[in-house]
N, C-alpha and C positions, 0 to 999 in steps of 0.2 A: 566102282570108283577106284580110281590107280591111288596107288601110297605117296604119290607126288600131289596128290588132292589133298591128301591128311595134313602134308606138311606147309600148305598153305595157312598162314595166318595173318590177321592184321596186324600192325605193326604197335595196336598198344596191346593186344594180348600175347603178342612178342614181347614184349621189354619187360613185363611183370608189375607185381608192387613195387609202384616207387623207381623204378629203371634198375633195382639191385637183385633183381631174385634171379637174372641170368647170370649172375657170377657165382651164384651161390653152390654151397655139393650137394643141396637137396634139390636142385633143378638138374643136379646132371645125371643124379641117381636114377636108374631104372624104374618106366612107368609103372610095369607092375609089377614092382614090389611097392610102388607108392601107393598102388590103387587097393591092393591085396589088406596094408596096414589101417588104411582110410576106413574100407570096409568092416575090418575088422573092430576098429574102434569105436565105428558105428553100431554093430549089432551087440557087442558088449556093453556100450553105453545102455541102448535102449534094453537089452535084457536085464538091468542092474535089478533088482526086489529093493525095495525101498530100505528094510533092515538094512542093504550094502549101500547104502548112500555115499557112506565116507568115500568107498573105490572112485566116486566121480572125482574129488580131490587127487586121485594118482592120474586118471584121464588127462584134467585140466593140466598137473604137471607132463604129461608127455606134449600134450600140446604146446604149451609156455616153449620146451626145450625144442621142438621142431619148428614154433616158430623164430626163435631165437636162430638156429640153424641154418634155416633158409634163408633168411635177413629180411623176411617180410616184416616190414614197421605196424606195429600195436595199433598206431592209428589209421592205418588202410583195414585194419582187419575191422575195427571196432566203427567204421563208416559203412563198410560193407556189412558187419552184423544190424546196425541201425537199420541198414535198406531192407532187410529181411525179417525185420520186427514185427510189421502187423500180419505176417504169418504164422510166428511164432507167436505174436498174443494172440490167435483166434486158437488155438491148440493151448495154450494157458487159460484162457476163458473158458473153454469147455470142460477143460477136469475140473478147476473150480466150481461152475455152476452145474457140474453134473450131481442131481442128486444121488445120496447114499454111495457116493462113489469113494473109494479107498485111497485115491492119487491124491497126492499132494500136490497143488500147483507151483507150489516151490521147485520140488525135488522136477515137473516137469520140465519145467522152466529151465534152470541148470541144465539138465539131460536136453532139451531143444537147441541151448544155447552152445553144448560142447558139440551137437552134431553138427549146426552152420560152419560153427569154426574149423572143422574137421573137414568139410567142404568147401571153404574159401581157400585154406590153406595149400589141398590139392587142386582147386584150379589154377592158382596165381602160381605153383611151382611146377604146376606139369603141364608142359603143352596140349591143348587138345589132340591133336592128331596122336598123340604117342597116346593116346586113350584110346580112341579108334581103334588104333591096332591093337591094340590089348582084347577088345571087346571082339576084333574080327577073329584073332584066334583062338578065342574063347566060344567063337560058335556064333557071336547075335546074328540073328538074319541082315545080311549084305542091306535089305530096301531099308532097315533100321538105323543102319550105320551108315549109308548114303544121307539120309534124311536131318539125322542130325548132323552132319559136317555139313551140307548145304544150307543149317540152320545157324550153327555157328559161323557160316563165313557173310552172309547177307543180315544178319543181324546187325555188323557194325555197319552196313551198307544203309540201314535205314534209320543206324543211333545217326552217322554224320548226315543225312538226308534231312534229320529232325533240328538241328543242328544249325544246318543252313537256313531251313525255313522259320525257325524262330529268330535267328539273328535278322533278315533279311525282314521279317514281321516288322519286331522290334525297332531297327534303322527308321522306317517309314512312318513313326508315332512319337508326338511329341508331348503327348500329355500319356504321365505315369500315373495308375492308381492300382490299387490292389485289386479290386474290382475289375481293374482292365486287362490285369496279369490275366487272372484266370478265364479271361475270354482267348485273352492270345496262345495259351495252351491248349484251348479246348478247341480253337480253328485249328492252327498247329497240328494236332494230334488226328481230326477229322481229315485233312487235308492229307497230312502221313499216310492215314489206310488206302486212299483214294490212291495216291503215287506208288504204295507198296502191290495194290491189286497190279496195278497199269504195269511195274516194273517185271513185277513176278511172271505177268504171261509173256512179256518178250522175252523173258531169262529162258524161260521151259522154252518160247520155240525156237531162240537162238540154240539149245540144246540137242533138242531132237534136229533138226539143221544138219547139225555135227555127227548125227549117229549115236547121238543118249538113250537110253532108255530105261 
């Protein structure tokens, strides 16, 4: 896949948080040094020994000040940390009810909570594709790095697919209940996979068509 595929994006994972993270100098800053820090912050986090707990407190502050930087708004980070909650409780429930186990679910908790952030913050200020590239010359095998750009680009293809079909639901129903909500998600959502199979095999053979492989 050419570097002109990389640079393909939708136009809301173009605009960033909020419409402001493209003006910002942490979106213009080089991907990998963004990706290198990301990482880095990551595996320091999760290395912490609980004696070092307090160092999460210096984490949380670089974070605060790189999000401050970027101008990503507290409250896109702290919606997108919500969405990512009941994974992050199922990893809190487990050191807690693990017996005999030495983890605090506190201290996991915080160390879960600074790595989302540390991952929201690099995707909403770096483009995907300048990932990509970072990742192609770093070595990952090409069908890996195809696969995920063909994932990130048809993904928003099947949010605004989801989109229409619940709005177009919705229009044709005149009695609201809660009850009825969750049948119109649950067709919604059945009928998504049905339209996502159908679409995916005429993508691939409009592909190979062209000379993909």
């Amino acid at each position: 896949m050419s570097g002109s595929h990389f640079d393909h994006q939708h136009p809301e994972a173009a605009a960033g948080a909020d419409g402001a993270v493209a003006s910002s100098p942490m979106y213009a800053a080089p991907a990998g040094a963004k990706l290198a820090v990301a990482v880095a912050l990551i595996t320091v986090t999760m290395l912490l020994p609980p004696s070092q707990s307090r160092w999460l407190i210096v984490v949380a502050g670089i974070l605060l000040f790189a999000m401050v930087f970027s101008l990503v708004s507290p409250w896109f980070v702290a919606k997108r940390l919500l969405m990512l909650a009941p994974f992050m409780l199922c990893v809190v429930l487990g050191a807690a009810l693990q017996p005999g186990s030495a983890l605090d679910w506190r201290i996991v908790a915080a160390k879960s909570s600074l790595c989302l952030v540390t991952v929201i913050l690099l995707a909403n200020t770096t483009p995907f594709g300048a990932i990509l590239r970072v990742l192609e010359k770093m070595g990952v095998p090409a069908l890996l790095i195809t696969t995920m750009a063909l994932m990130n680009r048809y993904l928003f293809v099947l949010a605004d697919e989801m989109v229409r079909m619940r709005r177009a639901r919705t229009s044709r129903t005149f009695v609201r209940s809660r009850g009825f909500t969750w049948t119109v998600l649950a067709t919604v959502a059945a009928r998504l996979f049905e339209r996502a199979a159908e679409r995916a095999d005429r993508i691939y053979a409009a592909m190979c068509a062209r000379g993909w492989r």
